[in-house]
C-alpha positions as CSV (number, residue, x, y, z in Angstrom):
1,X,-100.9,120.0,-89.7
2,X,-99.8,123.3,-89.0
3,X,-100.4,124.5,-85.2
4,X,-101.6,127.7,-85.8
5,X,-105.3,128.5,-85.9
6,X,-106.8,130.6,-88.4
7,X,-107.3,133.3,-86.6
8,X,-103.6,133.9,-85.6
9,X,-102.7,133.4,-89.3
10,X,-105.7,136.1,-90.3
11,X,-104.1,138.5,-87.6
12,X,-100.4,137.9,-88.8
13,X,-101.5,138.8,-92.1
14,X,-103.0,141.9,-90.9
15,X,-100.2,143.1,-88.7
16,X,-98.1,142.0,-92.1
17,X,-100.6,144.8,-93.8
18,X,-100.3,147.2,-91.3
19,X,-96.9,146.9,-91.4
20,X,-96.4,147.7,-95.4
21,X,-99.1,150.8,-94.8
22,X,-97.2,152.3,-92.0
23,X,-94.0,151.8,-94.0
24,X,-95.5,153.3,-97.5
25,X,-96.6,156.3,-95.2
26,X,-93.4,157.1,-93.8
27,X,-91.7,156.9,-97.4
28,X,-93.9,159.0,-98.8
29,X,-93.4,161.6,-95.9
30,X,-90.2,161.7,-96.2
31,X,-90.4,162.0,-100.1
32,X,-93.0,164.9,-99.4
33,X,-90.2,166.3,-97.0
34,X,-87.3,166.3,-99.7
35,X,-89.4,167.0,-102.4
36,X,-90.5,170.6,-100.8
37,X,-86.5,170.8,-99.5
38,X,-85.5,171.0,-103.4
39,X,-88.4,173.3,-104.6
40,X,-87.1,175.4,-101.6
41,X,-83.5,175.2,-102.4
42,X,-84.7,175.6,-106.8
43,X,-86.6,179.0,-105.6
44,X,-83.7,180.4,-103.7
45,X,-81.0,179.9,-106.2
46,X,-83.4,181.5,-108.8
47,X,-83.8,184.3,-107.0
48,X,-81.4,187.6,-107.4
49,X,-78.8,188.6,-105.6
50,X,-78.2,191.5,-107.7
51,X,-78.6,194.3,-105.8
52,X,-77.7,198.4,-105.0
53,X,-76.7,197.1,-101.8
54,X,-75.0,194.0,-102.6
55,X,-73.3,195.8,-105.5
56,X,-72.1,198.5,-103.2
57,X,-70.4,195.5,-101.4
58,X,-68.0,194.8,-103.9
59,X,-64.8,196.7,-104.1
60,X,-61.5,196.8,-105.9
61,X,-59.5,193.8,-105.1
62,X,-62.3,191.2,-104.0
63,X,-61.9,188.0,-105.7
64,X,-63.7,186.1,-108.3
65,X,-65.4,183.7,-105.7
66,X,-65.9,186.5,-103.4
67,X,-68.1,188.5,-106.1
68,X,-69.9,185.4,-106.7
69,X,-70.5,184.6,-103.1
70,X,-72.5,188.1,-103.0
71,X,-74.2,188.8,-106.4
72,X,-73.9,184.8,-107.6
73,X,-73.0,183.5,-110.8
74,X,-73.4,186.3,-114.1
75,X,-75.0,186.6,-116.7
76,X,-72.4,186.9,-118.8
77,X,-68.8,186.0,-118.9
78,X,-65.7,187.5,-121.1
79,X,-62.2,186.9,-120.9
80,X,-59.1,187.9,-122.7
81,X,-55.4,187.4,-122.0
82,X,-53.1,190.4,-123.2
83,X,-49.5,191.4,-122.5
84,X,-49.5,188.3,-119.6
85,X,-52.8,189.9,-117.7
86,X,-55.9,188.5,-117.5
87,X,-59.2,190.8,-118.0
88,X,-62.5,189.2,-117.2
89,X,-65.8,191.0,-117.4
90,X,-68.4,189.6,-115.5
91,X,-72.0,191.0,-116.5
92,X,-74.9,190.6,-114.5
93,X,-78.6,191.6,-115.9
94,X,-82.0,191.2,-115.0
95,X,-85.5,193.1,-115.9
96,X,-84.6,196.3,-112.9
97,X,-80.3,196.2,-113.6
98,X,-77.4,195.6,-115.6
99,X,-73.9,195.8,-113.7
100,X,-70.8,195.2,-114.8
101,X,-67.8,194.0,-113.2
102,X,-64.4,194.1,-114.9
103,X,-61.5,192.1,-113.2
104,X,-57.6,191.8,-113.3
105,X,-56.1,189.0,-112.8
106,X,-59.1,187.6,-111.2
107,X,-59.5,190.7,-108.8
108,X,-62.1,193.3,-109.0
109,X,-60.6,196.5,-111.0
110,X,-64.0,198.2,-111.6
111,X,-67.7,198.0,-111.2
112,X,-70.7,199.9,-113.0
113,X,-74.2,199.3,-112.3
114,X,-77.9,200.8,-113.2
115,X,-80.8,199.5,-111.7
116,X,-84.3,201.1,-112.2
């Protein structure tokens, strides 16, 4: 026979219950948690970078990664190799702009912009 009385055994299974609730709750908070982190993080990297002032911050010789690192990634990307340089035009549009951003050798040779 088993030692125990029943009402230990009713209590274990309790605490046992308890136990599994507390732990659900505290997985689904942190899912909550990192759920709302990636819509934050989804939001931000939609959102433009493409602006007057950020375009006034670019300037002949800045690097590919550096352009990026200010407006983001472009729209639109063209590249052609001729006479051993390398021309890339990086064009960036969205409903209020349309820049463009021609580089040599993978530094910034010119920049035109409109934004309404």
């Amino acid at each position: 026979m088993s030692s125990a009385s029943p009402v230990a055994a009713v209590y274990d299974r309790r605490s046992l219950c308890n136990r599994t609730r507390l732990s659900s709750a505290v997985i689904d908070r942190r899912y909550r948690g990192a759920l709302l982190l990636a819509t934050v993080l989804a939001l931000t990297a939609c959102s433009s970078k493409l602006t007057e002032e950020n375009l006034q911050k670019i300037h002949s010789g800045m690097t590919i990664d550096e352009v990026k690192a200010i407006l983001g990634s472009p729209t639109d990307v063209q590249s052609a190799d001729m006479l051993g340089f390398k021309s890339t035009s990086y064009t960036y549009h969205t409903k209020t702009s349309d820049v463009k951003i021609v580089f040599l050798n993978d530094k910034v040779m010119s920049t035109e912009g409109d934004f309404k």
